[in-house]
C-alpha positions as a printed Julia matrix, in Angstrom:
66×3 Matrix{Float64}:
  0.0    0.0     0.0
  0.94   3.33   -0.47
  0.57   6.29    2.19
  1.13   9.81    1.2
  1.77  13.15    2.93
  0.51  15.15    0.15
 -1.81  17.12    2.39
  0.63  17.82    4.74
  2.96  19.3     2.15
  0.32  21.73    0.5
 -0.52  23.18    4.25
  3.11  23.48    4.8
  3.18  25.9     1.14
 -0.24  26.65    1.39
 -1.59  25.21   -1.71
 -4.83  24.2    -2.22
 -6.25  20.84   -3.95
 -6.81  22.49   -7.13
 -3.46  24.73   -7.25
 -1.62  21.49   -6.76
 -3.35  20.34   -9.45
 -3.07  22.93  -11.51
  0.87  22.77  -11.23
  1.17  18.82  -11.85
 -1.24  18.89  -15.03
 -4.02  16.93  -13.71
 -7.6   17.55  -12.14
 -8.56  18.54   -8.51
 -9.96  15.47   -8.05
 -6.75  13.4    -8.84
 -5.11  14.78   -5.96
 -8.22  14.42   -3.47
 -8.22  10.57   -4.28
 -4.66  10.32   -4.1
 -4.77  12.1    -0.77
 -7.39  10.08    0.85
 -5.37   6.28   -0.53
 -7.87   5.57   -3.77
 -5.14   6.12   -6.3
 -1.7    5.23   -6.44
  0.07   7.97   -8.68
  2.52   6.85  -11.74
  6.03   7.67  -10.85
  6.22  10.47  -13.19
  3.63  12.26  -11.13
  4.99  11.33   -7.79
  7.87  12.92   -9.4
  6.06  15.7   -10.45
  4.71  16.28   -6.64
  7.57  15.7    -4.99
  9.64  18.45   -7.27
  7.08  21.2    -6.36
  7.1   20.72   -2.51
 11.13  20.46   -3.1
 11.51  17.41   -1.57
 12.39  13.74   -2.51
  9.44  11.26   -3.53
 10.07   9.03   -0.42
  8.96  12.26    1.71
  5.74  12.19    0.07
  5.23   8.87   -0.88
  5.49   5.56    1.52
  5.15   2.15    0.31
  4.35  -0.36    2.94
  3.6   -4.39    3.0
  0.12  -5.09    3.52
């Protein structure tokens, strides 16, 4: 499974949902299901995510055994 921080990271630069969004070229509504674990990004937009809160994609992203 993986576990994100994503919210955390747009309260730290307050960002909202959609500016996120906006920035990583995809809809509001990809970053609400990523935030709440329905959708596991690809890597390039973990990538993508990681690059605008400036930090690596293991800060944002954690994978975990089930």
């Amino acid at each position: 499974m993986i576990y994100n921080r994503i919210k955390e990271h747009r309260a730290r630069l307050n960002l909202s949902q959609e500016e996120l969004a906006r920035i990583v070229g995809v809809r509001r509504e990809t970053i609400s299901n990523l935030e709440k674990g329905k959708y596991n990004p690809s890597l390039v937009l973990a990538w993508n995510i990681a690059q605008v809160f400036g930090v690596s994609i293991e800060e944002v992203f954690t994978v975990t055994e089930e």
